[in-house]
C-alpha positions as semicolon CSV with decimal commas, in nm:
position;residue;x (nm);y (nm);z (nm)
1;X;-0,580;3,250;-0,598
2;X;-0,689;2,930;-0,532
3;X;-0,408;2,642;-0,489
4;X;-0,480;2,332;-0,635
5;X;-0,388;1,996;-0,494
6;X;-0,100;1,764;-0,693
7;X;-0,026;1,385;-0,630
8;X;0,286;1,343;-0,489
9;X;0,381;1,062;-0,740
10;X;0,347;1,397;-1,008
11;X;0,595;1,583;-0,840
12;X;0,855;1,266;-0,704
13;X;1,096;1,098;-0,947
14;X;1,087;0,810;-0,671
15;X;0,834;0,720;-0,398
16;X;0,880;0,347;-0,274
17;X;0,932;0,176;0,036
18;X;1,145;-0,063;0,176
19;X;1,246;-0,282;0,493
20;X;1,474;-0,114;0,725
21;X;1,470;-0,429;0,978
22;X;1,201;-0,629;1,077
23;X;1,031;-0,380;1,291
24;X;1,004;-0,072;1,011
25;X;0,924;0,039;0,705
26;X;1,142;0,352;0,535
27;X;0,956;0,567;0,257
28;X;1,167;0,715;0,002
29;X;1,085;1,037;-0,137
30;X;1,327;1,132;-0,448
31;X;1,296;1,466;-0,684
32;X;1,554;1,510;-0,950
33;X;1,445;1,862;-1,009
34;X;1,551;2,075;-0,673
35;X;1,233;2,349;-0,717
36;X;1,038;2,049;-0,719
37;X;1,170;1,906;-0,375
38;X;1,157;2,265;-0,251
39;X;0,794;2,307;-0,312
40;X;0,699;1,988;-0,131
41;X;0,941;2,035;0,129
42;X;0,803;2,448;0,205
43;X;0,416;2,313;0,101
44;X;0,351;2,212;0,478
45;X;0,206;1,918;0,308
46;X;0,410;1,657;0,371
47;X;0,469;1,682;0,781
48;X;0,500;1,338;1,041
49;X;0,145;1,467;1,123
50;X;0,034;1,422;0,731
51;X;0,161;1,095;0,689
52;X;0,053;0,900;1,003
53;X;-0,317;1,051;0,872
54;X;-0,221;0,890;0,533
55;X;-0,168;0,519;0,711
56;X;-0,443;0,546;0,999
57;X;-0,136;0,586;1,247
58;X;-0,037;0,761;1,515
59;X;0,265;1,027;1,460
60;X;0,441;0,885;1,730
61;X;0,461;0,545;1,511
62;X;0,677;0,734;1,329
63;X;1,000;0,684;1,388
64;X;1,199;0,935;1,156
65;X;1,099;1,229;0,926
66;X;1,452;1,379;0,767
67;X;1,459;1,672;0,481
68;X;1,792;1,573;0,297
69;X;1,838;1,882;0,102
70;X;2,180;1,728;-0,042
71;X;2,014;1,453;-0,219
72;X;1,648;1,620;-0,299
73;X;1,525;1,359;-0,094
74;X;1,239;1,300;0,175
75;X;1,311;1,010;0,379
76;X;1,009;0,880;0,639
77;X;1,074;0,578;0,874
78;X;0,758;0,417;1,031
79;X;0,692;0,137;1,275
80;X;0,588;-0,159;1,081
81;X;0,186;-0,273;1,155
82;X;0,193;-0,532;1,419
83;X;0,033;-0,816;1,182
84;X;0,394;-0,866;1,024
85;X;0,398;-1,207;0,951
86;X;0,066;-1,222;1,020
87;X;-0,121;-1,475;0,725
88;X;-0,230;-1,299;0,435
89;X;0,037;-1,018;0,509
90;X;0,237;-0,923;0,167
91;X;0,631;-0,936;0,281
């Protein structure tokens, strides 16, 4: 049986990101529904390796990658580009 690919933002309550310091960047991954979370966490899918692909970055630029099973929650902590502040730059 063939699996078919889902966006993320189908299977997430919450995906957003936000400033942890100057220097980085933390992605929030919430699920309100715990099979959900499950099946994203056990895909494979979502890995350090996955998401540094996703931003053209090395998976050592990433700083964090917790599974919070407690809270149905992904939680991804990144390096932030070295342009920050740069002109033209959105934050």
């Amino acid at each position: 049986m063939a699996q078919r690919t889902v966006p993320l933002s189908e299977l997430a309550d919450i995906v957003r990101s936000k400033n942890a310091g100057p220097f980085r960047i933390t992605l929030d991954i919430l699920f309100s529904d715990p099979a959900r979370y499950r099946l994203v966490r056990d895909s494979g899918a979502l890995t350090r390796e996955t998401v540094a692909n996703a931003y053209g970055i090395a998976p050592q630029e990433i700083t964090s990658f917790f599974l919070v099973d407690m809270a149905n929650a992904i939680k991804i902590t990144l390096r932030r580009p070295r342009t920050q502040g740069a002109f033209g730059e959105s934050d």
